[in-house]
Backbone as a ProteinNet text record, in pm:
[ID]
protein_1_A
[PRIMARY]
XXXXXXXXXXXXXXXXXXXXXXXXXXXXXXXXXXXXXXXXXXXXXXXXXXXXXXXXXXXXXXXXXXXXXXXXXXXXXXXXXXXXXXXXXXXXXXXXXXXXXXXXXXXXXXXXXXXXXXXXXXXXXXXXXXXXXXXXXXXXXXXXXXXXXXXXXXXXXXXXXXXXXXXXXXXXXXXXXXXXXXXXXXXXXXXXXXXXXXXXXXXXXXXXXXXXXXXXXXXXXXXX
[TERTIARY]
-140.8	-196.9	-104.1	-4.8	51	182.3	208.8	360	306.8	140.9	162.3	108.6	77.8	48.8	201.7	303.9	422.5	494.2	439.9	529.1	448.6	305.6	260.2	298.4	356.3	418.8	566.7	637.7	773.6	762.4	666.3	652.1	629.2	542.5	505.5	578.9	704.5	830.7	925.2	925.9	1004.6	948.9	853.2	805.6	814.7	797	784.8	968.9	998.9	1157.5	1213.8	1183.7	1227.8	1153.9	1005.7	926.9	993	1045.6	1156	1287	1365.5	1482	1470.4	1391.8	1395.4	1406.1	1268	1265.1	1383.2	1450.9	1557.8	1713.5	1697.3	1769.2	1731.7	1672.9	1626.9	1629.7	1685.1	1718.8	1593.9	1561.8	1462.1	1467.2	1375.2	1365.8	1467.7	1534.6	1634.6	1743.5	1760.1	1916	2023.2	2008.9	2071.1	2143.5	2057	2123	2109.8	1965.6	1896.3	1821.1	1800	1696.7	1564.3	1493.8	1299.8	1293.4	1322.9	1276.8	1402.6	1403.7	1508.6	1448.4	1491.2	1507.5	1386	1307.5	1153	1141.5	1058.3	992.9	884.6	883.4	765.9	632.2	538	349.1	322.7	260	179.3	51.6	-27.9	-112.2	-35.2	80.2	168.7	200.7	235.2	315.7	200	52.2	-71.4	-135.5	-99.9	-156.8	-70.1	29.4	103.1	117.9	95.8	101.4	-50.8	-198.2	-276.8	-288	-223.4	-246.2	-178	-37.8	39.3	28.1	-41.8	-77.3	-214.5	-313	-473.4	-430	-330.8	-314.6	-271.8	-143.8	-76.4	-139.4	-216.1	-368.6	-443	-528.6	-612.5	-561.1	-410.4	-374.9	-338.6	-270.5	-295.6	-380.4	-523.1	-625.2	-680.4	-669	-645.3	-579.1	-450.4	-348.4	-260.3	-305.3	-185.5	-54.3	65.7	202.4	234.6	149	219.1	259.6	295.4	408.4	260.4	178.8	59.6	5.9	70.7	97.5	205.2	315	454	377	360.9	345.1	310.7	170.1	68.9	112.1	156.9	223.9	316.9	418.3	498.8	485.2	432.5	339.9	262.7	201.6	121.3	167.2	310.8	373.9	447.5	460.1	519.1	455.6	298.3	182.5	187.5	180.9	129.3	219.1	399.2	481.7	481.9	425.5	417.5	351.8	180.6	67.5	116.7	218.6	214.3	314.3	408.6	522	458.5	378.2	329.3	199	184.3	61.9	123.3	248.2	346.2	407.8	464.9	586.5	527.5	429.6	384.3	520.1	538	656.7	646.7	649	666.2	760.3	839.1	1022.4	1010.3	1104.2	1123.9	1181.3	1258.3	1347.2	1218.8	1073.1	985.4	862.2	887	807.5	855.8	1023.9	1084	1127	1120.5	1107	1004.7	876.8	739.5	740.4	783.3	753.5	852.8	946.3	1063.1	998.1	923.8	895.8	730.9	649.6	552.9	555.3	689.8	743.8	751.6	883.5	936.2	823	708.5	609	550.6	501.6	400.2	529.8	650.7	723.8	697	682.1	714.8	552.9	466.6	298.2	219.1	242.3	208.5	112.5	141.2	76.3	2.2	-65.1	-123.3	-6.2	-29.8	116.2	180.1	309.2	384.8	336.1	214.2	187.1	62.3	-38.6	-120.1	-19.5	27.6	108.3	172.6	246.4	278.9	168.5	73.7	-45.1	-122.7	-144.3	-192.7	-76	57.3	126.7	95.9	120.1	125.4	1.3	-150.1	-268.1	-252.4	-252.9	-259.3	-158	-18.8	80	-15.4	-59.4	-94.4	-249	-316.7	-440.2	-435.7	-335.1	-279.2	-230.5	-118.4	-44.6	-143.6	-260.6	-346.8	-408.8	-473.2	-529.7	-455.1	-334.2	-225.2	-187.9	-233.6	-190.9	-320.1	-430.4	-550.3	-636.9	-516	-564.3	-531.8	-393.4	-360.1	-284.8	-212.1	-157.8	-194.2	-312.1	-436	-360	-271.9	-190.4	-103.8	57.6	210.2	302	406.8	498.7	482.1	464.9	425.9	329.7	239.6	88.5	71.4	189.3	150	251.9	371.3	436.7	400.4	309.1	254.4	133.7	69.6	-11.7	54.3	96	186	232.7	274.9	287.8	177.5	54.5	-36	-116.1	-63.5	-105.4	-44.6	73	223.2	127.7	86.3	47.8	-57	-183.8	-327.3	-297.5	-238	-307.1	-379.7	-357.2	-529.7	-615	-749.3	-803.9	-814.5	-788.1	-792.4	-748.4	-702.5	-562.8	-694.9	-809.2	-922.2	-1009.6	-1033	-1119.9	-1022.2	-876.8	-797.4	-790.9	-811	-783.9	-905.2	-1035.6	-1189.1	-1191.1	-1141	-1128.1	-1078.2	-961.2	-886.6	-898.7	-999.6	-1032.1	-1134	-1251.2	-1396.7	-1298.3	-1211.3	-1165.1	-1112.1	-1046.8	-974.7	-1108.7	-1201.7	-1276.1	-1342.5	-1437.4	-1487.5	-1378.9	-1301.7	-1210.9	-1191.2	-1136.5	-1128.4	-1263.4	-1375.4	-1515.4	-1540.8	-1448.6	-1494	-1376.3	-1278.1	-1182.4	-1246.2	-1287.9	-1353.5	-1454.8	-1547.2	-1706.6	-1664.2	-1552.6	-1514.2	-1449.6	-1385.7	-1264.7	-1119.8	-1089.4	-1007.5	-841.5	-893.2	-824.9	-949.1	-866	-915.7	-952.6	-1034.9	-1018.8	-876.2	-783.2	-663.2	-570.1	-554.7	-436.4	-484.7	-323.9	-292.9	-316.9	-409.8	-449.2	-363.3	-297	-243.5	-262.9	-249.3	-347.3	-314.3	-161	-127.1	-184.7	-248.4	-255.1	-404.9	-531.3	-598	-576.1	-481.5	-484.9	-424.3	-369.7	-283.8	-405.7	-501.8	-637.9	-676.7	-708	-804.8	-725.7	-591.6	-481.3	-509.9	-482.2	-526.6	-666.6	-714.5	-881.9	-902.5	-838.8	-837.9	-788.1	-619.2	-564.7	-572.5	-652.3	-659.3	-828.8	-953.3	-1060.7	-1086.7	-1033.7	-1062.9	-1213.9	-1214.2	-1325.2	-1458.1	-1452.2	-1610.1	-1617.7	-1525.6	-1568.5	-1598.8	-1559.8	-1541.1	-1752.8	-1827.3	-1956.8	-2001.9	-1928.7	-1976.6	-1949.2	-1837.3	-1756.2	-1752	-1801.5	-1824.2	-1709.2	-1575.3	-1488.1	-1409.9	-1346.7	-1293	-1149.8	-1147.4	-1024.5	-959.8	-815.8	-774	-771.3	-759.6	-771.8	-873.2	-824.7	-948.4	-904
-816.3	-873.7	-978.1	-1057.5	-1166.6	-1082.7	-975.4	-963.1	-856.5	-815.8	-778.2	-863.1	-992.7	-1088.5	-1157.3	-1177	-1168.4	-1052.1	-930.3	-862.4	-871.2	-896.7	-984.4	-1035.9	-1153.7	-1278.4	-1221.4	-1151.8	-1123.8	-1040	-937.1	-876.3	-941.8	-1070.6	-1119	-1202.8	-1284.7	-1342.3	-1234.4	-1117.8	-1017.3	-936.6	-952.8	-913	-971.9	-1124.2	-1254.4	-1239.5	-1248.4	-1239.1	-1140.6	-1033.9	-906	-904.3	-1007.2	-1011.5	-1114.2	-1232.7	-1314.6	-1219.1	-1156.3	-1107.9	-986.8	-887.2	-773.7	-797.9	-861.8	-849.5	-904.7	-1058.8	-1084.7	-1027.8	-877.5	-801.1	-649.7	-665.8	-524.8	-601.9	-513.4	-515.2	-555.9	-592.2	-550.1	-443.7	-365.5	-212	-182	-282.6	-264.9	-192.2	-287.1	-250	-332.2	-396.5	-521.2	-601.8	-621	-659.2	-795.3	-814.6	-968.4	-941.4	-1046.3	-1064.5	-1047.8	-969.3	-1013.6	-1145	-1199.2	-1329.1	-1386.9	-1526.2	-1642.5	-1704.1	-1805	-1809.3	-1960.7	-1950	-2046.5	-2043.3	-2149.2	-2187.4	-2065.8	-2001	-1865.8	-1962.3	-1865.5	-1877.9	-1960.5	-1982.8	-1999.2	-1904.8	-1840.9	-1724.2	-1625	-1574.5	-1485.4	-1497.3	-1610.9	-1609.5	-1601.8	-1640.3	-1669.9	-1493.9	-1456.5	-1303.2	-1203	-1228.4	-1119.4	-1164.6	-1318.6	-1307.9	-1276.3	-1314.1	-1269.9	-1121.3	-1050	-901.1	-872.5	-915.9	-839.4	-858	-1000.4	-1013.3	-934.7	-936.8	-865.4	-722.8	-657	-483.9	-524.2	-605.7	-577.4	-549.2	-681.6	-695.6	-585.8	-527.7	-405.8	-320	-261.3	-117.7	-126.9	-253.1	-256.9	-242.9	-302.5	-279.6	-118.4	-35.4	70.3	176.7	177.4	265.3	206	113.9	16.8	43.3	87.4	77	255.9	326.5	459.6	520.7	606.7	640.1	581.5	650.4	657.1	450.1	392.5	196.8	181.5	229.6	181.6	290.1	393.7	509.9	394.6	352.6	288.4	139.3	40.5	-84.8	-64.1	20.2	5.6	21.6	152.1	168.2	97.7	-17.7	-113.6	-242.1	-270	-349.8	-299.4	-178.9	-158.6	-168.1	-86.1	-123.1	-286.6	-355.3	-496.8	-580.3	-496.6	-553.1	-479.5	-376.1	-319.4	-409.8	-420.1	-490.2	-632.5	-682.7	-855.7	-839.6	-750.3	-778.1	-758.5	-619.2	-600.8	-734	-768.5	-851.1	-1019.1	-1021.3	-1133.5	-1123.6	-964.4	-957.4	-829	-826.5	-642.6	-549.9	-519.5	-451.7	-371.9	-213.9	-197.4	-61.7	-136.4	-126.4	23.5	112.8	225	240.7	133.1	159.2	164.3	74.5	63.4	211.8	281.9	421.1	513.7	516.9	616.6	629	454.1	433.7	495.3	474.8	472.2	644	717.9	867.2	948.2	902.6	943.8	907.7	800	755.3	820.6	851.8	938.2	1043.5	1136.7	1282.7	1303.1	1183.8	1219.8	1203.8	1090.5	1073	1222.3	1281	1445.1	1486.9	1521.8	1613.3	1563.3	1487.2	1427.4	1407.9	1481.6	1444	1360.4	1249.3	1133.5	1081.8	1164.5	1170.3	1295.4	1332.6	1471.8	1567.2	1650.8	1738.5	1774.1	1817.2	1788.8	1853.9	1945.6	2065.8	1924.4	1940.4	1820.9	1731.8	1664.3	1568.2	1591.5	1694.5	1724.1	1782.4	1830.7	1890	1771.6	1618.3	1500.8	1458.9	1417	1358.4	1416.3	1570.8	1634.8	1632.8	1628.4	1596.1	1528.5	1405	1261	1231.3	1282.9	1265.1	1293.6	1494.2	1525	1469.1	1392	1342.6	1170.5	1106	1007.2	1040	1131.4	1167.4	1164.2	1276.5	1252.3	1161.2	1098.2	962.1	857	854.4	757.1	802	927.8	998	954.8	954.9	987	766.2	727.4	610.7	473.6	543.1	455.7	336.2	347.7	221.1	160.6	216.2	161.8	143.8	245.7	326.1	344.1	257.4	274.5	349.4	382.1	435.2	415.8	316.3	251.1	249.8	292.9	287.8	471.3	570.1	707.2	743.2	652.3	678.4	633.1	511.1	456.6	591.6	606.5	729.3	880.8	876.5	1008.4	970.6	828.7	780	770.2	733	764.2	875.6	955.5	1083.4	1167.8	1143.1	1147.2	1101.6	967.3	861.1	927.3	960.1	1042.2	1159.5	1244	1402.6	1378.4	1555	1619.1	1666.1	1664.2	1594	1437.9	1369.4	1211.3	1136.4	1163.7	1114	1065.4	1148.5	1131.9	1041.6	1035.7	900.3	714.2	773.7	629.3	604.3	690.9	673.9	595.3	721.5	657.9	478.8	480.5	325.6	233.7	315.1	209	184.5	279.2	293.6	192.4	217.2	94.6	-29.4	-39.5	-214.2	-232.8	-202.3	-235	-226.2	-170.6	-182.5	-313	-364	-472.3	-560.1	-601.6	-680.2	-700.4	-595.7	-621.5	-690.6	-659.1	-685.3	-841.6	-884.2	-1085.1	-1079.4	-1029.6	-1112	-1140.5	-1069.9	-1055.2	-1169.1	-1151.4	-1209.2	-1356.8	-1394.8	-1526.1	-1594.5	-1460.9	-1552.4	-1568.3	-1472.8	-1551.8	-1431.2	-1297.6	-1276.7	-1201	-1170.4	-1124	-1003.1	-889.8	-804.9	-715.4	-756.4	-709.1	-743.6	-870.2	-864.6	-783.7	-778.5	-690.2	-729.3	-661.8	-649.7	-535.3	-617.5	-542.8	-451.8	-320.6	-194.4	-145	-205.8	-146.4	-234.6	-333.2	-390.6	-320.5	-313.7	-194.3	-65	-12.2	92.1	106.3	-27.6	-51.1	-60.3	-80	-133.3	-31.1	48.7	190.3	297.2	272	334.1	272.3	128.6	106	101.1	108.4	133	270.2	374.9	465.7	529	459.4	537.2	462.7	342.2	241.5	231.2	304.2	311.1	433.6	547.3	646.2	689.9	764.6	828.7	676.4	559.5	546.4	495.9	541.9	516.1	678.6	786.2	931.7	963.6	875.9	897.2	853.3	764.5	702.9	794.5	805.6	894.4	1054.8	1128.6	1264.1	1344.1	1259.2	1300.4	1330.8	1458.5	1449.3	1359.6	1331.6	1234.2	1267.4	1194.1	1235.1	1069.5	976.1	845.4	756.5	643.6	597.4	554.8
-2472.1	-2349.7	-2287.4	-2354.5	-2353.1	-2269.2	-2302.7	-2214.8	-2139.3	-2098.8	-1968	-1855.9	-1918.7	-1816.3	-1788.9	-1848.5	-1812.6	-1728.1	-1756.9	-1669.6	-1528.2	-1545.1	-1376.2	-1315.2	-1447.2	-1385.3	-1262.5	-1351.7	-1371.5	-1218.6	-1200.9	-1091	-951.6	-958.1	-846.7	-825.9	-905.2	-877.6	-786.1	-847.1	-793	-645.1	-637	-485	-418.6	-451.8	-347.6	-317.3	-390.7	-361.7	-239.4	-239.2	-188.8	-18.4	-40.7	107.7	139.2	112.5	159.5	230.3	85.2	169.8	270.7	211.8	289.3	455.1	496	659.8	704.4	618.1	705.4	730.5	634	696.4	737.3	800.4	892.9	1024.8	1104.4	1264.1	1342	1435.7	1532.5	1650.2	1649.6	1701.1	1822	1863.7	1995	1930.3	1830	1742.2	1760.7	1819.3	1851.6	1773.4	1596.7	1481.2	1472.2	1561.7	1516.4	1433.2	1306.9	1196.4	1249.8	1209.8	1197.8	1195.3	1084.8	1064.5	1054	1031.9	1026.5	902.4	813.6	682.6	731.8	658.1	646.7	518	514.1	405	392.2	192.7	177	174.3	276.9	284.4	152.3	122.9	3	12.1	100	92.8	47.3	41.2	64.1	-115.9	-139.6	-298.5	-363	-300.4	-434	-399.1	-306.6	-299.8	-371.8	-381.4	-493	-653.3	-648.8	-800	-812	-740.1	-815.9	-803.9	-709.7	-754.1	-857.1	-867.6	-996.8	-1118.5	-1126.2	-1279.1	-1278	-1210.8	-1239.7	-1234.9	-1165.4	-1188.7	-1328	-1352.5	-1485.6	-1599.5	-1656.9	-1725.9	-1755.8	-1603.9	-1597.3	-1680.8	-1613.8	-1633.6	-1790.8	-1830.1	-1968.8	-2115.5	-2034.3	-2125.4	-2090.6	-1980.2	-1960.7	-2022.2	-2028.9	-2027.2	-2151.6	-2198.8	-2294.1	-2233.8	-2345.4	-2249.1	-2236.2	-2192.7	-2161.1	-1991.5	-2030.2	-1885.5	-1768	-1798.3	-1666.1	-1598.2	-1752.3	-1703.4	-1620.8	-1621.3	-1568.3	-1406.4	-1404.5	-1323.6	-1201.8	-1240.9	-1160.3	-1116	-1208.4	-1209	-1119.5	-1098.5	-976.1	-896.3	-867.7	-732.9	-682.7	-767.6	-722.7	-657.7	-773.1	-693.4	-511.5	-517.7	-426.1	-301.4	-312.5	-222.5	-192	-297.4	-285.5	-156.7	-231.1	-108.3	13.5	65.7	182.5	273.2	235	276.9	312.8	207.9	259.6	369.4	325.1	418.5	602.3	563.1	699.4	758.3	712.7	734.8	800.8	717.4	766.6	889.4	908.3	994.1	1061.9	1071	1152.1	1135.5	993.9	974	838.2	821.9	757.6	707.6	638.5	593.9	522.8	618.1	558.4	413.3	391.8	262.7	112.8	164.2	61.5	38.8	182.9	215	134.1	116.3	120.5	-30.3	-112.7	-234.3	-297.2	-233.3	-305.2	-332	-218.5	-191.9	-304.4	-313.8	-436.6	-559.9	-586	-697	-711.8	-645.6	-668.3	-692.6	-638	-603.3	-779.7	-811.1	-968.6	-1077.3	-1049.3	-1160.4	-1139.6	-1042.1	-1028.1	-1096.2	-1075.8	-1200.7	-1291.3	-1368	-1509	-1530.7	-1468.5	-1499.3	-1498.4	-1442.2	-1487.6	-1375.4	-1283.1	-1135.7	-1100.1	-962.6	-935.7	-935.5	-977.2	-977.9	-804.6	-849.7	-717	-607.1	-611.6	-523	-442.9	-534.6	-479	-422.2	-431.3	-380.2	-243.1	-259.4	-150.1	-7.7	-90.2	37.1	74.3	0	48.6	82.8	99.9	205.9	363.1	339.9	474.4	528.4	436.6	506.2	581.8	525.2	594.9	677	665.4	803.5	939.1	888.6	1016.6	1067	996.4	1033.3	1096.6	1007.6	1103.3	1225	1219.9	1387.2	1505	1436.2	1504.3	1563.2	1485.5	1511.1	1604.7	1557.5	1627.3	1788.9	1789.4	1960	2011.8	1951.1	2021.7	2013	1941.2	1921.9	2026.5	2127.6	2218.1	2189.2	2081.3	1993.7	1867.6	1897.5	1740.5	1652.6	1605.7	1481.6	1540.7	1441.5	1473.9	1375.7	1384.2	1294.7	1175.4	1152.7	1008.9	947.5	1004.2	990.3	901.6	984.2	981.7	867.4	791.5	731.3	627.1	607.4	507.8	473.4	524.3	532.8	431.8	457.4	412	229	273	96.5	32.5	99.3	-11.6	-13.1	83.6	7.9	-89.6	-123.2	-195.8	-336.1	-343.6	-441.2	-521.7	-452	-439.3	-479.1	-373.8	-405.6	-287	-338	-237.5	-336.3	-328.9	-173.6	-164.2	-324.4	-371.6	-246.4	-105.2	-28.7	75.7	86.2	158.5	174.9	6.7	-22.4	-43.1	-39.2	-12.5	127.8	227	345.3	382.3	366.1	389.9	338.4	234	213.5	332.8	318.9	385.1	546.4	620.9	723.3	768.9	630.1	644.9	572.1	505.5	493	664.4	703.2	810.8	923.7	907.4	1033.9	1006.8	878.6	812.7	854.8	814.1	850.2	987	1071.6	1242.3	1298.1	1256.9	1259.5	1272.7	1137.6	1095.4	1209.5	1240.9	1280.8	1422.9	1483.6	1599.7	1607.3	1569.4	1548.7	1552.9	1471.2	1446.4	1514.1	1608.2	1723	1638.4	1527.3	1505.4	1569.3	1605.3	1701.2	1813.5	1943.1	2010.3	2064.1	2150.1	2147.3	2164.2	2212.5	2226.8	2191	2085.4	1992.8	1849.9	1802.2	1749.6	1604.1	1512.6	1385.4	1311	1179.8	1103.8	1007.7	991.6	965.5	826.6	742.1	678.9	517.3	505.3	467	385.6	461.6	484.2	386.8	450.5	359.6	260.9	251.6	108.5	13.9	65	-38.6	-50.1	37.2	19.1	-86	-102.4	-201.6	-354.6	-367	-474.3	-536.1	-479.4	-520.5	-571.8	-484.6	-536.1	-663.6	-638.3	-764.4	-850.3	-877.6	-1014.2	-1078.1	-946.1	-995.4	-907.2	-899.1	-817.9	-863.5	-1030.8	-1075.4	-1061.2	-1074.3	-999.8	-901.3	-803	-686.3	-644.2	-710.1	-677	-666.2	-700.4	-680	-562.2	-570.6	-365.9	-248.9	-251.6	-157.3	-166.8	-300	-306.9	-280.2	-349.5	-322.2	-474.1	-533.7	-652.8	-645.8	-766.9	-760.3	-902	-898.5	-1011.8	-1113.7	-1006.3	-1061.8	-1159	-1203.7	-1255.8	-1408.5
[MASK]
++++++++++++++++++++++++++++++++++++++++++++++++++++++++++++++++++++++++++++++++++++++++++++++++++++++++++++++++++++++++++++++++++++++++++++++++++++++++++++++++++++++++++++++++++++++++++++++++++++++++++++++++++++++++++++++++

């Protein structure tokens, strides 16, 4: 228990790190080859939200899974979600290099079993590409690039049909959420709420308690 609350530790040092450097080198969408960000002092919401996720996945998946492939499988992927969500939630940005990581690294766990096999995998990425696309044409901005590529990774992550009930999640967090933000004033009807954050939740919920949440939603899953 003691060194997977260290490798929590060890993880949420290492994410906080990477949501520091990453954005301040990615371009802004002109191409221009100005930083996202300029070098600030890190959130403190930001450093206390990834260490308490990475130590409570670490923990979980441990008393779970103790140390076999299906702990490391899930633990990274979790960290990786964890840094998508903050990064986007900080910087309405979310970094192809961490999409394109996550999707390679889900691709190789379904070979090596440890995940839905590669066929599932591949028929929940392409679900959810083409059901986001959708959404995102018919949404008027609602849903951005990032929003439909993140999409696609967790159906990569999931499976089909598992890719359904992370989405359904992550659809009612993000509406609940837009909901207080509203009600409260704390944005307005027309600024811009960050979406990826959302379905970063509806992903881990799924693939870390898929089977009991798989009674709510009437959806089979492979998680849990």
């Amino acid at each position: 228990m003691w060194a997977a609350l260290l490798l929590g530790l060890a993880g949420a040092w290492l994410t906080n790190w990477v949501a520091d450097w990453l954005p301040a080198r990615i371009a802004d969408e002109d191409g221009d080859g100005i930083p996202v960000v300029s070098s600030r002092p890190r959130p403190f919401w930001r450093t206390l939200l990834l260490l308490a996720g990475s130590v409570a996945f670490a923990v979980y998946l441990y008393r779970v899974h103790s140390w076999d492939p299906t702990f490391w499988a899930r633990f990274m992927l979790s960290e990786l979600l964890l840094l998508i969500g903050a990064i986007d939630l900080e910087h309405r940005l979310v970094p192809n290099v961490l999409v394109a990581t996550g999707i390679v690294l889900s691709l190789l766990f379904s070979i090596l079993r440890v995940l839905p096999d590669p066929r599932s995998a591949l028929t929940g990425a392409l679900s959810a590409g083409a059901l986001f696309i959708l959404l995102a044409a018919a949404g008027r901005g609602a849903l951005g690039p990032g929003d439909v590529k993140l999409a696609i990774l967790i159906g990569t992550i999931n499976g089909f049909p598992a890719v359904f009930q992370a989405l359904l999640l992550g659809i009612l967090f993000g509406g609940l959420a837009a909901a207080v933000l509203l009600v409260t004033r704390i944005r307005g009807p027309k600024q811009y709420i960050p979406y990826a954050p959302y379905l970063v939740a509806g992903c881990l919920s799924t693939m870390l308690f898929g089977q009991q949440l798989a009674g709510w939603t009437r959806l089979p899953v492979w998680g849990g």
